[in-house]
C-alpha positions as a Markdown table, in Angstrom:
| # | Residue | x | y | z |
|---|---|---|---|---|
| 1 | Unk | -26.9 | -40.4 | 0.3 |
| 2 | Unk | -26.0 | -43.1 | -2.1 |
| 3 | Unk | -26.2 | -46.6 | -1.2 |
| 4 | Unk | -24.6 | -50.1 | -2.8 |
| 5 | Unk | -26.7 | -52.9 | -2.0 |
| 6 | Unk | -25.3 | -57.0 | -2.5 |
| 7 | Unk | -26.9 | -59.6 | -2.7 |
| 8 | Unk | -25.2 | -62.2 | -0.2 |
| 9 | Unk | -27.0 | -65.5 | 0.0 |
| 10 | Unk | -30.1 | -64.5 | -1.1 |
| 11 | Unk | -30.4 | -61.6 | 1.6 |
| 12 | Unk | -29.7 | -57.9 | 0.5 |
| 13 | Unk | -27.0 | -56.0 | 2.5 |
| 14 | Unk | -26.9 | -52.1 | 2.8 |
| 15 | Unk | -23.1 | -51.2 | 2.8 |
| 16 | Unk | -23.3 | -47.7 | 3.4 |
| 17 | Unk | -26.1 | -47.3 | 6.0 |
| 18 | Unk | -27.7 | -43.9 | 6.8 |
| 19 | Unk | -26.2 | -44.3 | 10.6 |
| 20 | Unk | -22.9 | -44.2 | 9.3 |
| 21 | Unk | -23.3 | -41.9 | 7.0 |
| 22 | Unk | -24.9 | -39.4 | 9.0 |
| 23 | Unk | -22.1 | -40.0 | 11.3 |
| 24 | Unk | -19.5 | -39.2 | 9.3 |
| 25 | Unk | -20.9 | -36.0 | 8.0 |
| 26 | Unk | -21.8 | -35.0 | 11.5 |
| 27 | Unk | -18.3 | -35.6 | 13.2 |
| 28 | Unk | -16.5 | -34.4 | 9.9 |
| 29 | Unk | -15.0 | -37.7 | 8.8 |
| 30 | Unk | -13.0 | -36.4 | 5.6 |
| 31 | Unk | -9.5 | -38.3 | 5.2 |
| 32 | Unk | -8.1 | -41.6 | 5.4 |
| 33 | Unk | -6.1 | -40.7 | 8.0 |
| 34 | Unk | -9.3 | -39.8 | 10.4 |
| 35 | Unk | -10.9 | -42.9 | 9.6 |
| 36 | Unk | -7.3 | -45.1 | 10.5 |
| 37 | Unk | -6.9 | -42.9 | 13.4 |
| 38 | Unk | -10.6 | -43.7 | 14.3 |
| 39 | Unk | -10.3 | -47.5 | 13.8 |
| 40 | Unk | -7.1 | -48.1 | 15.6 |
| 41 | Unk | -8.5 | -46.4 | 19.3 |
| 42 | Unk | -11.7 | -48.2 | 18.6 |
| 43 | Unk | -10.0 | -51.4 | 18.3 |
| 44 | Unk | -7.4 | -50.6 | 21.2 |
| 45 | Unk | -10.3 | -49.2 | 23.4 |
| 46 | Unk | -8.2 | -50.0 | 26.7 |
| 47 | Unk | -5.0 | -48.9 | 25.2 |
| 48 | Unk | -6.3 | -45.7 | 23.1 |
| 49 | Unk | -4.0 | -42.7 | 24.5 |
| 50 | Unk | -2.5 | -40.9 | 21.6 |
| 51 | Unk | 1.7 | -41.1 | 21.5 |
| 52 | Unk | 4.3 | -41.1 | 18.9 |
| 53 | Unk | 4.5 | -45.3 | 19.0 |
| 54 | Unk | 0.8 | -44.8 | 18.2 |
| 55 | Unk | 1.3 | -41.7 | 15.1 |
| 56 | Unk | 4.7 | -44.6 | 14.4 |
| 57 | Unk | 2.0 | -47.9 | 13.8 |
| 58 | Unk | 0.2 | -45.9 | 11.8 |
| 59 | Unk | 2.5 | -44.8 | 9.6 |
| 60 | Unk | 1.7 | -40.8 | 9.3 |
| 61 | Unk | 4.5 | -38.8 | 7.7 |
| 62 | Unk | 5.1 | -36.9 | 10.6 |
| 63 | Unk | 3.8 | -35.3 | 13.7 |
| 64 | Unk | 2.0 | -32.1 | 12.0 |
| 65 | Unk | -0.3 | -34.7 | 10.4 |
| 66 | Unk | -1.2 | -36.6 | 13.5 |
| 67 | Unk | -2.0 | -33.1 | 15.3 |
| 68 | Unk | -4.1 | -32.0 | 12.5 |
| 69 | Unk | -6.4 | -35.1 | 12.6 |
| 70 | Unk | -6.8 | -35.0 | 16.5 |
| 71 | Unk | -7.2 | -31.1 | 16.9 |
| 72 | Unk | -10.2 | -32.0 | 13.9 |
| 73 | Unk | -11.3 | -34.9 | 15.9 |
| 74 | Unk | -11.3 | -33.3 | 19.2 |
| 75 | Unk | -13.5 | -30.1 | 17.8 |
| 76 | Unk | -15.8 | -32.7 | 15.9 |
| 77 | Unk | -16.8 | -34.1 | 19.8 |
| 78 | Unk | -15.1 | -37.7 | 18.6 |
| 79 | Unk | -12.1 | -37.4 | 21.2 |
| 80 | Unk | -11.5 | -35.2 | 24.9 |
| 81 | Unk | -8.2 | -34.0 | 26.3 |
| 82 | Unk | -7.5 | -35.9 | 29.6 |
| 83 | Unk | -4.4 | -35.3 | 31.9 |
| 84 | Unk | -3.0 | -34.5 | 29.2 |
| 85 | Unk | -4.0 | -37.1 | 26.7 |
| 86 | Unk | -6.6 | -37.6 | 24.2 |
| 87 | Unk | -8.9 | -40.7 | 24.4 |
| 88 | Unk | -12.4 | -41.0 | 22.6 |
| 89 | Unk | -15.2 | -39.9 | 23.9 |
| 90 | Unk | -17.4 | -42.6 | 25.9 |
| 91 | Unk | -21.2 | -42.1 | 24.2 |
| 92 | Unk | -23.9 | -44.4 | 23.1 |
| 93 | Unk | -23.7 | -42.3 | 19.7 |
| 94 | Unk | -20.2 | -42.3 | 19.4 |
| 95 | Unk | -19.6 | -46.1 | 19.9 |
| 96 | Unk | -22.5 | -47.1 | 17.6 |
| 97 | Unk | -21.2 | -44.8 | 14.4 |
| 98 | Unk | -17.7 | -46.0 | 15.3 |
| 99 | Unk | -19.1 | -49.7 | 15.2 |
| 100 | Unk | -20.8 | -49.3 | 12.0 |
| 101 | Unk | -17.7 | -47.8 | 11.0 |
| 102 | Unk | -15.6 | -50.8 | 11.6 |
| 103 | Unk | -18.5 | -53.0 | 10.2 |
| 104 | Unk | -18.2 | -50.8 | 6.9 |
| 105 | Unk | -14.1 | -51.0 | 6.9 |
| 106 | Unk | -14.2 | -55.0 | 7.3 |
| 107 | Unk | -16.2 | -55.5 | 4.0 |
| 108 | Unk | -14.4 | -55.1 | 0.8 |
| 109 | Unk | -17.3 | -53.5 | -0.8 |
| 110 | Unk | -18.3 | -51.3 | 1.7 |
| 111 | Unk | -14.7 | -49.6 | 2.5 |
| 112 | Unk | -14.4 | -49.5 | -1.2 |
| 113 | Unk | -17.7 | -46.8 | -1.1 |
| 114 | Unk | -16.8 | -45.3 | 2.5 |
| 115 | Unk | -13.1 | -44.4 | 0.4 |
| 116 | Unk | -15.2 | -43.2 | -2.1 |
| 117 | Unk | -17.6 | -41.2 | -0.2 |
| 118 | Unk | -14.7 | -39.5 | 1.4 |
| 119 | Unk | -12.8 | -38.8 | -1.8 |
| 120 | Unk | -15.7 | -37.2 | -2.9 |
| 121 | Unk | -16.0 | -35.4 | 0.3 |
| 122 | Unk | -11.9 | -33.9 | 0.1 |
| 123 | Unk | -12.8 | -33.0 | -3.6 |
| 124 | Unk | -15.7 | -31.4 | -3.2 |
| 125 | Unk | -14.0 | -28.8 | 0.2 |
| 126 | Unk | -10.5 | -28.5 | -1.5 |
């Protein structure tokens, strides 16, 4: 795994952390998509059912996308069926890759090399 490391006020900063990285590869994080998909239930915890107002905010091209990433998702362990409905799954694993997840996407630098770790990723499988 390849790591960036700033220096921020004196202290360095490991952007792409083995946690994360080992999570990713592990639950088959591969696409934009997955990782916007990922962000937004993580973020909406209470509200995260799947719907079309949810597929609508964020902004797929259409329904065969949005089943795609949750039938991936779902097989990868990230999300369960429930009445119905797919929510993510509730384990100490699973919230602490998705939290160094969102840590990664809120620093410039760091989603810059999680975008490039999954282009890479895409062009290596296709």
């Amino acid at each position: 795994m390849q790591t960036i490391n700033l220096h921020n006020q004196g202290t360095v900063h490991n952007v792409m952390n083995d946690v994360l990285t080992r999570f990713i590869e592990e639950k088959q994080i591969d696409s934009f998509q997955k990782v916007s998909f990922l962000l937004f239930l993580y973020r909406h915890a209470v509200s995260n059912e799947i719907t079309h107002e949810f597929a609508r905010q964020l902004n797929f091209a259409g329904d065969p996308i949005l089943e795609e990433v949750v039938n991936e998702l779902t097989a990868s362990g990230l999300l369960q069926q429930r009445s119905g409905r797919y929510i993510l799954q509730n384990a100490p694993d699973i919230h602490e890759g998705l939290a160094h997840l969102v840590e990664a996407y809120e620093d410039p630098m760091a989603r810059q090399a999680l975008l490039g770790q999954l282009y890479r990723r895409r062009a290596v499988y296709a």
